[in-house]
C-alpha positions in Angstrom: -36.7 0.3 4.7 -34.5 0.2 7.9 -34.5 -3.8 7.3 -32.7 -2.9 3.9 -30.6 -0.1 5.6 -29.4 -2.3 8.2 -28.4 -5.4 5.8 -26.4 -2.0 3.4 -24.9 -0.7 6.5 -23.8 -4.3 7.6 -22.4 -4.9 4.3 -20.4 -1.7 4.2 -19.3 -2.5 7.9 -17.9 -6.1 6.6 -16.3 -4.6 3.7 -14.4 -2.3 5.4 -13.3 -4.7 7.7 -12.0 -6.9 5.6 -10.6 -3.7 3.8 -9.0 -3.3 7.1 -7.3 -6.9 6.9 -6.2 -7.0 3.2 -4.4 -3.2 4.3 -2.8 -5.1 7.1 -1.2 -7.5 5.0 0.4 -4.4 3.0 1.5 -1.4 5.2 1.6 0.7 1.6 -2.3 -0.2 1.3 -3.2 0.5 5.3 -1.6 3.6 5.7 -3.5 4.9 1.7 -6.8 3.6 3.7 -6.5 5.5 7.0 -4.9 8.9 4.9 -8.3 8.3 3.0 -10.8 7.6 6.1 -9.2 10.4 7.7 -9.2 13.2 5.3 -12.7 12.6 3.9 -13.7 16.1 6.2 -10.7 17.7 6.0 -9.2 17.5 2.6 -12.4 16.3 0.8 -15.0 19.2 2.3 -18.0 17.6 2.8 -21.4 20.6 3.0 -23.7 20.0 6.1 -27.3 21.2 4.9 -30.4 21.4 7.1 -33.9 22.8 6.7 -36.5 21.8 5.0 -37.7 22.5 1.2 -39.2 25.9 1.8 -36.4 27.2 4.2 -32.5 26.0 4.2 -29.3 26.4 4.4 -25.8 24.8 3.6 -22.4 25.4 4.7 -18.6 23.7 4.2 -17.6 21.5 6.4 -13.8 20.6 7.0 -14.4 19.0 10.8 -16.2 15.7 11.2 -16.4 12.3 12.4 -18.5 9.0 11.7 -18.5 6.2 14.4 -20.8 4.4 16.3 -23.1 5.8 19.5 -25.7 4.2 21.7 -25.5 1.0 18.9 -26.2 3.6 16.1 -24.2 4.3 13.4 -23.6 8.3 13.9 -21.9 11.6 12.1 -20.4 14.3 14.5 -20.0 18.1 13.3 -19.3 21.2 14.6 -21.2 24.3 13.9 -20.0 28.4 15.1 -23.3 30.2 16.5 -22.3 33.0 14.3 -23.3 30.9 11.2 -26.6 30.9 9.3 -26.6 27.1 9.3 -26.6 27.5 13.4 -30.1 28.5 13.1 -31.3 25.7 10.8 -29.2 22.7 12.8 -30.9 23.9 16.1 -34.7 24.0 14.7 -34.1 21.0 12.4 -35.2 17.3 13.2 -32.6 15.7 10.4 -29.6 17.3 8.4 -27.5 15.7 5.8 -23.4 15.6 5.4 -22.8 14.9 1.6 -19.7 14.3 0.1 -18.7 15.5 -3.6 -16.3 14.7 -6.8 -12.9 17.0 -6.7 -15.2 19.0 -9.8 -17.5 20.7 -7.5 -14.3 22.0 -5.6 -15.7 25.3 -6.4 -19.0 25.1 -5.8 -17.7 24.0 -2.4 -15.5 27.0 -1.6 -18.7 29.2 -2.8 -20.9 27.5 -0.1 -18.1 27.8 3.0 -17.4 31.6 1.8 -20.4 33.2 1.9 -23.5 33.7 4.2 -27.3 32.5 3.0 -27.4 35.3 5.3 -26.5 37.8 2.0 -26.6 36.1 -1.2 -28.3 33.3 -2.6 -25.3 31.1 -2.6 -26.8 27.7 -4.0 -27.7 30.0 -7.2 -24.0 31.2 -7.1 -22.3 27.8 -6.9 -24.3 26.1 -9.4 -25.3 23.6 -7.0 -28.8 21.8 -8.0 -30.8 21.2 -4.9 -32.4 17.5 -4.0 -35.2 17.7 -1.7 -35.6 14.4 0.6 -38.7 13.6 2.5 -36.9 15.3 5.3 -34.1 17.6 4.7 -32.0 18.2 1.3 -28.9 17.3 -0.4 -27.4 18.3 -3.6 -27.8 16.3 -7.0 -24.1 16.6 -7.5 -23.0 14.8 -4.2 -21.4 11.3 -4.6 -23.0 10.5 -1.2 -24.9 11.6 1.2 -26.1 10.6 4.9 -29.6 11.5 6.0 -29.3 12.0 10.2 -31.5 12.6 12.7 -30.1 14.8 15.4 -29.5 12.6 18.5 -27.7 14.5 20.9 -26.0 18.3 20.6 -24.0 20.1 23.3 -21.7 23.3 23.2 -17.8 23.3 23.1 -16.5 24.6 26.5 -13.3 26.8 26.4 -12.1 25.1 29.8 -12.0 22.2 28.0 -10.0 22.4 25.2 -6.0 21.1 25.2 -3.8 24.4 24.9 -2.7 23.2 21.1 -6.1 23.0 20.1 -6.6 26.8 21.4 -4.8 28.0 18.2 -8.1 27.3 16.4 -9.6 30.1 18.3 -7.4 32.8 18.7 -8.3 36.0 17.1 -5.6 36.1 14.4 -7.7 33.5 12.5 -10.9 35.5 12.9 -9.9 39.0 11.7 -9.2 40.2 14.8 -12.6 39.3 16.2 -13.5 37.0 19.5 -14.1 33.4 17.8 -17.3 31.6 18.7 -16.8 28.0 20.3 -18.4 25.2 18.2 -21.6 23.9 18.9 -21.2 19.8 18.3 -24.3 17.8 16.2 -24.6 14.0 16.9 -27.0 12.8 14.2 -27.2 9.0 13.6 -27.3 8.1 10.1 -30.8 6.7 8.6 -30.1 6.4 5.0 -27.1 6.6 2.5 -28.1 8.0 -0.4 -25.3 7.2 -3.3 -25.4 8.5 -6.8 
């Protein structure tokens, strides 16, 4: 199985870098290919599930990256302690990031708006659950990666760039304190495309 995951993953790798050179050749076609890379969090939501069958939860995600760690193909996301999802990302082994057609835009606002916390929100957004060996994903989603959690650490205020401060500040929270992020390195074991 990682044999055939490692030949797919090469293959995707290739193709994108000779995606890369084609987009080179025509600035049009590079700067279309890094709007698309780029926005696949932010524009194109993406819902970060972990649990297991019996016990999980889901959440929109809008902040993201994919890369390369420790020679491992990796996903990076950021989690608030005050989510429900928190819980399930800290006592989980895997999670998933899956990625969905612009017709389950809805489904997705359902998922980042409300709490598993006080509702059953995969009922509510008409989502159909798909239970993997060792987390879950959704049937709808045009992809999905399957990682296991490699590495997590929290977000440190002293850190952060003043710019990035705005993100925090309790005009975007209701007037309450915001939480700092807790970031999820999970390295990718399978891509699962519908």
């Amino acid at each position: 199985m990682k044999k055939v995951f490692f030949i797919a993953l090469l293959f995707v790798i290739v193709s994108g870098l000779f995606g890369l050179l084609q987009a080179e050749n025509n600035k049009g076609d590079k700067m279309e290919f890094q709007t698309e890379i780029f926005s696949l969090f932010g524009e194109k939501w993406a819902l970060l599930t972990a649990g297991t069958k019996d016990s999980f939860n889901s959440m929109t995600i809008g902040w993201g990256g994919m890369g390369t760690l420790w020679g491992k193909p990796v996903i990076t996301v950021y989690v608030k302690p005050t989510r429900y999802t928190y819980k399930f990302m800290n006592d989980s082994d895997y999670f998933t990031v899956s990625f969905y057609p612009e017709e389950n835009r809805k489904a997705l606002a359902v998922m980042g708006s409300k709490s598993g916390r006080d509702c059953d929100k995969v009922k509510e957004s008409g989502l159909t659950p798909k239970f993997l060996e060792k987390s879950v994903t959704y049937e709808e989603a045009e992809t999905t990666f399957l990682c296991k959690k490699i590495y997590y650490d929290d977000m440190i205020k002293e850190r952060f760039p003043a710019e990035s401060m705005k993100y925090y500040d309790k005009t975007r929270n209701n007037g309450l304190e915001y939480s700092f992020h807790r970031m999820y390195i999970g390295e990718v074991v399978d891509i699962i495309k519908k």
